[in-house]
N, CA and C atoms as a LAMMPS dump frame, in Angstrom:
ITEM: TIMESTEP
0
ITEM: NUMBER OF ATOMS
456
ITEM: BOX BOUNDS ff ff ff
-5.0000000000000000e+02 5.0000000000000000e+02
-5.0000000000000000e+02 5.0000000000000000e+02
-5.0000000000000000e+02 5.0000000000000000e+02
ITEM: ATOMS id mol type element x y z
1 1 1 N 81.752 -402.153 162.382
2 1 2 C 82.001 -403.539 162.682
3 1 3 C 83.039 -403.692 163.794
4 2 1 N 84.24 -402.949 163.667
5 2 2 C 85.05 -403.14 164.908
6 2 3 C 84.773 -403.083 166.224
7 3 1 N 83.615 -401.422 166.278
8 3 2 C 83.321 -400.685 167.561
9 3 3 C 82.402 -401.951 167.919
10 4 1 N 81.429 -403.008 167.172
11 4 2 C 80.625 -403.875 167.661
12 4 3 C 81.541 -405.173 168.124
13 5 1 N 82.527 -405.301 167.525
14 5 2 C 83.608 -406.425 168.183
15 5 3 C 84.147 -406.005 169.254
16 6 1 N 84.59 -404.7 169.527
17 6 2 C 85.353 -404.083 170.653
18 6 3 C 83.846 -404.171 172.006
19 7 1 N 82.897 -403.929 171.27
20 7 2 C 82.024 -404.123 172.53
21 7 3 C 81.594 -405.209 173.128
22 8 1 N 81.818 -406.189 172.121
23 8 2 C 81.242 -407.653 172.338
24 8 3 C 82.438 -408.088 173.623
25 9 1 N 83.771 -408.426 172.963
26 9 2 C 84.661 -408.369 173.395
27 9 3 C 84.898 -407.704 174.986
28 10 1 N 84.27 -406.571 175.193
29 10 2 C 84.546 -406.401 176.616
30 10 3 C 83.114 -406.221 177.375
31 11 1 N 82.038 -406.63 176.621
32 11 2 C 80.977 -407.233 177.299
33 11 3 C 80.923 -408.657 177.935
34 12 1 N 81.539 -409.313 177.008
35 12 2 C 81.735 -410.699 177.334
36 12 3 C 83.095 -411.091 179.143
37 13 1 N 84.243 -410.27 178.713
38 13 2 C 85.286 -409.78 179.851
39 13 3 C 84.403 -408.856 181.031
40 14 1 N 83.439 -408.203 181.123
41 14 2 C 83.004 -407.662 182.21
42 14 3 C 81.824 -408.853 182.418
43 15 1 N 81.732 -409.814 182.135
44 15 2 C 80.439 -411.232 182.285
45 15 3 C 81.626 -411.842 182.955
46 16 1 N 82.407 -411.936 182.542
47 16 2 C 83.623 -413.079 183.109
48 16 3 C 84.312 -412.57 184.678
49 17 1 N 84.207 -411.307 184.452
50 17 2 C 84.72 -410.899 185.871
51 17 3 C 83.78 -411.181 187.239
52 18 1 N 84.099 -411.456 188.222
53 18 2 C 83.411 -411.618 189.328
54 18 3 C 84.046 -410.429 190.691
55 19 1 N 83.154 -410.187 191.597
56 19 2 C 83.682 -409.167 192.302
57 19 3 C 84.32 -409.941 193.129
58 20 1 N 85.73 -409.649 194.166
59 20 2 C 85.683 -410.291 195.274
60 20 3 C 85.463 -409.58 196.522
61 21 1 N 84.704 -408.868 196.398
62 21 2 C 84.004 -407.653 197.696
63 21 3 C 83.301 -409.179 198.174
64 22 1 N 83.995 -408.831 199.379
65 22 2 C 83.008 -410.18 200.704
66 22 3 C 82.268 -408.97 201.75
67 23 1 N 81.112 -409.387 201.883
68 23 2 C 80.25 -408.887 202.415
69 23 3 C 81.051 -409.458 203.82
70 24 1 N 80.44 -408.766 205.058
71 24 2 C 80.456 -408.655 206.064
72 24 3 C 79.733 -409.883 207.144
73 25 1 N 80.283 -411.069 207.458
74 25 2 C 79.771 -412.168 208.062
75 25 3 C 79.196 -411.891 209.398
76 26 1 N 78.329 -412.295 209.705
77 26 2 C 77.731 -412.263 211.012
78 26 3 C 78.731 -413.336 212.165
79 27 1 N 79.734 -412.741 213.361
80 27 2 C 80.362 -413.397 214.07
81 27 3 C 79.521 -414.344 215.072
82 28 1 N 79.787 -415.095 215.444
83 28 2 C 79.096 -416.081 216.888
84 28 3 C 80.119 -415.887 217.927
85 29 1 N 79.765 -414.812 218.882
86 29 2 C 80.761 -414.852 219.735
87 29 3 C 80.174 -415.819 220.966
88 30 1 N 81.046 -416.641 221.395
89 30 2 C 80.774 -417.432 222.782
90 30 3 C 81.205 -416.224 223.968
91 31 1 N 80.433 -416.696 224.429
92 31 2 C 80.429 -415.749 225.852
93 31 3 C 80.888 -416.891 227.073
94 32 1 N 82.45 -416.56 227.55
95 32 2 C 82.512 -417.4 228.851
96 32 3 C 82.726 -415.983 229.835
97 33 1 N 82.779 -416.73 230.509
98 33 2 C 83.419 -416.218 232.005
99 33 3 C 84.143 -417.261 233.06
100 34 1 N 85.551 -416.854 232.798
101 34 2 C 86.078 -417.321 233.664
102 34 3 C 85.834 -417.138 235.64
103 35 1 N 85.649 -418.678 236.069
104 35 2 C 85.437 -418.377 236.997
105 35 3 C 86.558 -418.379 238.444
106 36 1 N 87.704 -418.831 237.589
107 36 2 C 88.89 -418.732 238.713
108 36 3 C 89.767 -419.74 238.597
109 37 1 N 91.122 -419.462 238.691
110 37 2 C 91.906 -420.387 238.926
111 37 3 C 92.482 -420.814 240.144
112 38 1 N 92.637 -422.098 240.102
113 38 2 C 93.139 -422.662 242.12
114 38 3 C 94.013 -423.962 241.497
115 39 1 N 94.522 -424.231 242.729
116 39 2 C 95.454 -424.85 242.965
117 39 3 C 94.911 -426.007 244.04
118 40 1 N 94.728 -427.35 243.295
119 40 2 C 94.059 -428.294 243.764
120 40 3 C 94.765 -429.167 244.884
121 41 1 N 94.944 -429.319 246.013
122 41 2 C 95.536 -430.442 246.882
123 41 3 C 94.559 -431.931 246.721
124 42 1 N 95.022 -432.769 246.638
125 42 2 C 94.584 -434.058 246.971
126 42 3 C 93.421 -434.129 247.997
127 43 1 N 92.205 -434.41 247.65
128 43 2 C 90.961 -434.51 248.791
129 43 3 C 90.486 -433.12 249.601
130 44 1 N 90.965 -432.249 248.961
131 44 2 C 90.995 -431.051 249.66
132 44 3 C 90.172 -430.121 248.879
133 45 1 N 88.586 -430.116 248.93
134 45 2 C 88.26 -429.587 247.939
135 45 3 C 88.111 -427.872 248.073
136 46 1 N 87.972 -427.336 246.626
137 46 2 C 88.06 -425.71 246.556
138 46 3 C 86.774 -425.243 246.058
139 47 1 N 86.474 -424.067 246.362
140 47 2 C 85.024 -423.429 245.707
141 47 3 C 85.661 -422.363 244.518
142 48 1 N 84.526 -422.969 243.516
143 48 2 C 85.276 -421.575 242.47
144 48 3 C 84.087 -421.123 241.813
145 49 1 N 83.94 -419.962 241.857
146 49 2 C 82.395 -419.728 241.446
147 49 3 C 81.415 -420.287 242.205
148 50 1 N 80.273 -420.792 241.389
149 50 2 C 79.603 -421.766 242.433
150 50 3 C 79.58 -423.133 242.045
151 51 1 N 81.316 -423.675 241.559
152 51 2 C 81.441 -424.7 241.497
153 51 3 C 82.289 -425.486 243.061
154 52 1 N 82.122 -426.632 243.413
155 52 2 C 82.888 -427.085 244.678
156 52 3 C 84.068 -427.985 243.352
157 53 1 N 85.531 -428.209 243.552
158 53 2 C 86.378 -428.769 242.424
159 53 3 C 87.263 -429.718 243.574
160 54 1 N 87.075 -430.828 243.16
161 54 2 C 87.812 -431.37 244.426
162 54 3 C 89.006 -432.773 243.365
163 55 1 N 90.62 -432.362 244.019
164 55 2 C 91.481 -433.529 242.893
165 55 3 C 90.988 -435.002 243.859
166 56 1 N 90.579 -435.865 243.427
167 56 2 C 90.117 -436.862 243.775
168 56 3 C 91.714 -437.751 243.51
169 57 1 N 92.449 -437.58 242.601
170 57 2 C 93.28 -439.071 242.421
171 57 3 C 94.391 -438.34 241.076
172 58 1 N 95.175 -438.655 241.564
173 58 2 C 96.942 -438.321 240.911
174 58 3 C 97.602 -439.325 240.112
175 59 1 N 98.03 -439.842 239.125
176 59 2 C 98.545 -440.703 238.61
177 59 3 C 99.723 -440.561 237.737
178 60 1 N 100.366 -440.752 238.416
179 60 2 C 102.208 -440.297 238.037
180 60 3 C 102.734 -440.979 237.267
181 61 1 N 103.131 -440.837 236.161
182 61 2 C 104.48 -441.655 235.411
183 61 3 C 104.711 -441.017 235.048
184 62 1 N 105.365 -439.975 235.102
185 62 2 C 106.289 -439.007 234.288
186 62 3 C 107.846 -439.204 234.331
187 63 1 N 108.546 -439.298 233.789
188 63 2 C 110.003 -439.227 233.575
189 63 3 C 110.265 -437.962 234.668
190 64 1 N 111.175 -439.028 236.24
191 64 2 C 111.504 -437.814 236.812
192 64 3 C 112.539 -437.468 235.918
193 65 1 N 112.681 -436.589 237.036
194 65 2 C 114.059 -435.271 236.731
195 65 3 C 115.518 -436.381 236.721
196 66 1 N 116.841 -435.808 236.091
197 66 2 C 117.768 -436.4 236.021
198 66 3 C 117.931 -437.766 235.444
199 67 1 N 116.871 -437.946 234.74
200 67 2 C 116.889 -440.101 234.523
201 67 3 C 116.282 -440.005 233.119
202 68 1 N 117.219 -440.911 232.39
203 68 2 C 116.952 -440.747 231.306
204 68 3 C 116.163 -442.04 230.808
205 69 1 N 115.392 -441.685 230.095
206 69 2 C 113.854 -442.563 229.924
207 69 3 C 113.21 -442.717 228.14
208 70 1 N 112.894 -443.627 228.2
209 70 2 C 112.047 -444.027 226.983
210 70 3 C 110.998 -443.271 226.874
211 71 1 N 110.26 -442.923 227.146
212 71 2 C 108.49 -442.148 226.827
213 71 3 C 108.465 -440.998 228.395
214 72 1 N 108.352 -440.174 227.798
215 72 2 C 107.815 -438.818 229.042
216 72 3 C 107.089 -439.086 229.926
217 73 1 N 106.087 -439.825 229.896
218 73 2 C 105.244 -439.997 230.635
219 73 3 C 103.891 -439.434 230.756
220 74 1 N 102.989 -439.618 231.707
221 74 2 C 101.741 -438.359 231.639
222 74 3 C 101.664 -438.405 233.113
223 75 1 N 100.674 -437.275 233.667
224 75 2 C 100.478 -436.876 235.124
225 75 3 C 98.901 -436.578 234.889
226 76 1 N 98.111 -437.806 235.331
227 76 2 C 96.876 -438.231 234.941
228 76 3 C 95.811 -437.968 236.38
229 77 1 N 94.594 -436.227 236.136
230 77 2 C 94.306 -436.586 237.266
231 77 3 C 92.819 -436.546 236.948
232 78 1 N 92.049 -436.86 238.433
233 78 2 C 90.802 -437.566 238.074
234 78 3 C 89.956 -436.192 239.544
235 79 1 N 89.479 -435.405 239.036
236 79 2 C 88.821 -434.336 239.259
237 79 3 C 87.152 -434.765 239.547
238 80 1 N 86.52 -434.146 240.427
239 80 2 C 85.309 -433.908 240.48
240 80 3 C 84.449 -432.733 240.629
241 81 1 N 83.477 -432.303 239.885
242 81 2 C 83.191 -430.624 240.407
243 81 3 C 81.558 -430.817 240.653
244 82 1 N 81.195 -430.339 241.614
245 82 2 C 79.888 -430.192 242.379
246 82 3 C 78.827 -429.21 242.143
247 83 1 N 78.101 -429.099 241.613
248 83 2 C 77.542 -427.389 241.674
249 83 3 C 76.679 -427.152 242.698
250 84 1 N 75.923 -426.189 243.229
251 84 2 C 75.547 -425.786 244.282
252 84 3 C 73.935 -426.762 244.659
253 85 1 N 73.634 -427.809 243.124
254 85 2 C 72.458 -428.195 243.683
255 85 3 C 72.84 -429.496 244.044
256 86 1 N 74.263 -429.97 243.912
257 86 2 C 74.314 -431.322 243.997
258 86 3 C 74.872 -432.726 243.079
259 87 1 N 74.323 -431.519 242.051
260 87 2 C 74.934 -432.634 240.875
261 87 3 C 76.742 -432.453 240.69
262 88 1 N 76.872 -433.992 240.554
263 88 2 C 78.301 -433.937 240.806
264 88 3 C 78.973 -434.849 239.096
265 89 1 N 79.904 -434.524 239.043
266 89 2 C 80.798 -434.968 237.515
267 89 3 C 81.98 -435.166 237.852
268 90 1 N 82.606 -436.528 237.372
269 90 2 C 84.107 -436.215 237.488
270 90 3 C 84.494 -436.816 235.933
271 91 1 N 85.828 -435.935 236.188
272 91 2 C 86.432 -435.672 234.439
273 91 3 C 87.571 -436.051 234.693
274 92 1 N 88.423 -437.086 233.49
275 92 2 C 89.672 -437.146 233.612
276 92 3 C 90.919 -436.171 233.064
277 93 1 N 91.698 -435.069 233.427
278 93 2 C 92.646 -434.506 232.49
279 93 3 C 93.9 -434.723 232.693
280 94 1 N 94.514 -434.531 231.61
281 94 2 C 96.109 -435.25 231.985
282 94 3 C 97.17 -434.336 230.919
283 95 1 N 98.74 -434.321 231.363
284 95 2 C 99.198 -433.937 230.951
285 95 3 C 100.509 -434.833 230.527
286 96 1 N 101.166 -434.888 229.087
287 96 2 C 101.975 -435.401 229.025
288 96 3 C 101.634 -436.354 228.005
289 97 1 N 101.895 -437.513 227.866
290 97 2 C 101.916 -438.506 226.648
291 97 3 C 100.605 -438.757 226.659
292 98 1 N 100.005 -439.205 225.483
293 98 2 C 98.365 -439.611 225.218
294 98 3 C 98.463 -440.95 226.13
295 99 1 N 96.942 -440.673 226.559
296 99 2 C 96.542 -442.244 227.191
297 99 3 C 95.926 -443.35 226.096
298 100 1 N 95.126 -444.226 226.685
299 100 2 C 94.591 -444.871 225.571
300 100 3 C 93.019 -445.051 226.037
301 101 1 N 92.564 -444.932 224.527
302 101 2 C 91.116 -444.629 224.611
303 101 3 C 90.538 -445.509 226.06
304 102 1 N 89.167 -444.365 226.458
305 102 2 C 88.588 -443.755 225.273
306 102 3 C 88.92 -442.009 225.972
307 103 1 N 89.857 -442.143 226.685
308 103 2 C 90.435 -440.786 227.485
309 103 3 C 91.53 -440.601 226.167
310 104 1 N 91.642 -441.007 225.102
311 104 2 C 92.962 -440.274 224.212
312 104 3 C 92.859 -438.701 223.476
313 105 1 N 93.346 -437.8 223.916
314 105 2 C 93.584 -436.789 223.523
315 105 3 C 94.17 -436.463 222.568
316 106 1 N 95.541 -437.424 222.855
317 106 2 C 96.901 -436.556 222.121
318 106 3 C 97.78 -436.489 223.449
319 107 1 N 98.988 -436.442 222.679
320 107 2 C 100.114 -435.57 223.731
321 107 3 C 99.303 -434.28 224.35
322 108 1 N 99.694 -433.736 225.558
323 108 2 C 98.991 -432.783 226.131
324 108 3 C 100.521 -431.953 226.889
325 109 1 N 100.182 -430.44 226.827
326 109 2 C 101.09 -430.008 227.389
327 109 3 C 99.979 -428.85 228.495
328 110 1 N 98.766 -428.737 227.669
329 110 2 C 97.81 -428.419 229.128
330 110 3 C 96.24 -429.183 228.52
331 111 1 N 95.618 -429.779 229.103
332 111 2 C 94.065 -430.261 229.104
333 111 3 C 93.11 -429.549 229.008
334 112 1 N 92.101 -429.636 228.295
335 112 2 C 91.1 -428.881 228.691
336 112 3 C 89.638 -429.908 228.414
337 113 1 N 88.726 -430.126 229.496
338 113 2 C 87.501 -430.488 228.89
339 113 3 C 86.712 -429.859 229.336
340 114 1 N 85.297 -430.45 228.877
341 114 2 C 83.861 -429.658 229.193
342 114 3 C 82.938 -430.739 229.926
343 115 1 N 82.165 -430.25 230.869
344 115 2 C 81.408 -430.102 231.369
345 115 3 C 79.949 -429.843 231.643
346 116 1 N 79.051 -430.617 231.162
347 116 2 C 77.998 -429.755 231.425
348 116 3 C 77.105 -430.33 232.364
349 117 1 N 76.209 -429.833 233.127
350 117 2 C 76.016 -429.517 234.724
351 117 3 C 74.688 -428.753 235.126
352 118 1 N 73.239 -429.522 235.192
353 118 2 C 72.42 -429.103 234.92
354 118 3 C 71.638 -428.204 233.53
355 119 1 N 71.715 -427.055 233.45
356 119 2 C 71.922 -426.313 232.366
357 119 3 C 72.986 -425.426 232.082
358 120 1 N 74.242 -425.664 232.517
359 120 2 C 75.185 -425.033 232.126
360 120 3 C 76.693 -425.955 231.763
361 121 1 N 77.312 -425.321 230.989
362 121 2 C 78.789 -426.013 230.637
363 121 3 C 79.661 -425.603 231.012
364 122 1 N 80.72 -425.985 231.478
365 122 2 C 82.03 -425.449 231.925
366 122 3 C 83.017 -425.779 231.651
367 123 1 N 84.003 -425.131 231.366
368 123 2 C 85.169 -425.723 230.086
369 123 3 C 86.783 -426 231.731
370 124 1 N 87.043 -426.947 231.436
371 124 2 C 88.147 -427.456 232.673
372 124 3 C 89.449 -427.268 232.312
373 125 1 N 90.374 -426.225 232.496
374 125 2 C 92.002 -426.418 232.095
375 125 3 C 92.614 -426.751 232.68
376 126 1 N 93.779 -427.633 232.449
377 126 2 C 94.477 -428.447 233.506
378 126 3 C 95.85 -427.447 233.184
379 127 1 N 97.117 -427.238 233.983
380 127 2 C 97.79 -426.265 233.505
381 127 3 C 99.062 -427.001 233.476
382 128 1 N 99.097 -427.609 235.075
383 128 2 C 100.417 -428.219 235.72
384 128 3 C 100.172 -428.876 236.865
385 129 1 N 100.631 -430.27 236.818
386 129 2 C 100.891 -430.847 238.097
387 129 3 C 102.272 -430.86 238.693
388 130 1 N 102.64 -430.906 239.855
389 130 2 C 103.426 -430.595 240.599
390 130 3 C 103.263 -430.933 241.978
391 131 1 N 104.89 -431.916 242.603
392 131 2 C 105.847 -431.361 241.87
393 131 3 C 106.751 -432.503 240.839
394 132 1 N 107.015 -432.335 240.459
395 132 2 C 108.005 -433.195 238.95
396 132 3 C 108.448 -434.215 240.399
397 133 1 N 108.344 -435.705 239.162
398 133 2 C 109.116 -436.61 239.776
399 133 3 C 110.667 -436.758 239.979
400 134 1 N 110.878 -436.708 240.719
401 134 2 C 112.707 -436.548 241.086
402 134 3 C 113.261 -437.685 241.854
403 135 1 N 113.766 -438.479 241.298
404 135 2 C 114.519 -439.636 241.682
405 135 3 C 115.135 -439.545 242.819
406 136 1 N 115.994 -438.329 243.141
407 136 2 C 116.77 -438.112 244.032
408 136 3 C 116.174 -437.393 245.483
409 137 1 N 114.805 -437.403 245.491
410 137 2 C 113.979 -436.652 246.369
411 137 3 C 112.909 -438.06 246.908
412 138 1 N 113.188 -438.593 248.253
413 138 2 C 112.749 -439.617 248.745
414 138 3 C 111.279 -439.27 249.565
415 139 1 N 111.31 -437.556 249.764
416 139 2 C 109.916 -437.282 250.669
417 139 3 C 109.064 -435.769 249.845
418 140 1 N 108.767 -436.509 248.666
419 140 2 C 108.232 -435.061 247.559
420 140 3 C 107.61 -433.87 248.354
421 141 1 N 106.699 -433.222 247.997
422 141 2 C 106.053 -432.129 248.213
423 141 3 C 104.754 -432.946 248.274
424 142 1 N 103.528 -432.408 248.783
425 142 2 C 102.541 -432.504 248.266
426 142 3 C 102.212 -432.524 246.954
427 143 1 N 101.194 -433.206 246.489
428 143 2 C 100.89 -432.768 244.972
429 143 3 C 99.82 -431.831 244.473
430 144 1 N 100.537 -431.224 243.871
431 144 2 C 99.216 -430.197 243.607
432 144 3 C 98.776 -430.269 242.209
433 145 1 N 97.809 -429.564 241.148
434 145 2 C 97.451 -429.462 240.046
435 145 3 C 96.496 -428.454 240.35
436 146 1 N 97.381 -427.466 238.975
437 146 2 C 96.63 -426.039 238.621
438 146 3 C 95.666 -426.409 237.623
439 147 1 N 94.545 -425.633 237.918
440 147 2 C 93.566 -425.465 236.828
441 147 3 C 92.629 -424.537 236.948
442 148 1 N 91.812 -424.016 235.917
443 148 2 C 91.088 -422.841 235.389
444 148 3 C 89.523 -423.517 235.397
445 149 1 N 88.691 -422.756 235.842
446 149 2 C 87.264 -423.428 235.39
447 149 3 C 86.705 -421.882 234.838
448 150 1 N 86.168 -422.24 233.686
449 150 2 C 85.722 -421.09 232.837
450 150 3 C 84.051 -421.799 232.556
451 151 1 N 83.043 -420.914 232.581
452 151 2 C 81.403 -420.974 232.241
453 151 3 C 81.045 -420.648 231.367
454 152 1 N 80.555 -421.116 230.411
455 152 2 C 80.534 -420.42 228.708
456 152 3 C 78.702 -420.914 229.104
């Protein structure tokens, strides 16, 4: 009678146990390829891959340098990229305080959107515009904005 309780007993405990051996998931790897990073001038467009990326338009409110300010600001720019048949897209990315819809992100400390462009997509990183607003600087730099175009 016992040896049939002792078996019940850990028949019932090996029913209750479950394994946690995880089998082996099948990954989805995305495949990009980055196609280059440049440094955008105003109207000055660049080839990257066989994209043409041209900064169309700059929009500054950022808290210059030295001045102390209510809200950071954002550095809002308005991009266009071309591909070799013609078809053309422009995307807004920005860095710095959220805009308001239907461009709202979030705070941004770099951008990224997508693209897609006949049959392909292209993912857009915005990195840095430059150069910082400075109160005390009456004849800036040019403006530039870094960014990455990657082809997934």
């Amino acid at each position: 009678m016992k040896s049939t309780t002792y078996l019940a007993f850990f028949g019932l405990l090996l029913m209750g146990c479950r394994s946690t051996e995880q089998l082996p998931q099948e990954k989805k790897e995305t495949i990009s390829h980055e196609l280059g990073a440049c440094s955008l001038e105003l109207h000055k467009p660049v080839t990257v891959g066989e994209l043409t990326v041209n900064l169309l338009k700059v929009e500054e409110s950022r808290c210059p340098l030295n001045v102390n300010c209510i809200r950071a600001g954002s550095a809002v720019t308005h991009v266009q990229l071309q591909d070799a048949r013609g078809n053309s897209a422009t995307k807004i990315l920005y860095l710095g305080d959220a805009l308001a819809a239907p461009e709202n992100r979030g705070p941004r400390s770099a951008d990224t959107v997508h693209v897609s462009m006949t049959n392909k997509v292209y993912r857009l990183i915005l990195t840095e515009v430059l150069p910082l607003p400075n109160a005390s600087d009456p004849s800036p730099a040019p403006v530039t904005a870094k960014m990455s175009v990657v082809a997934l």
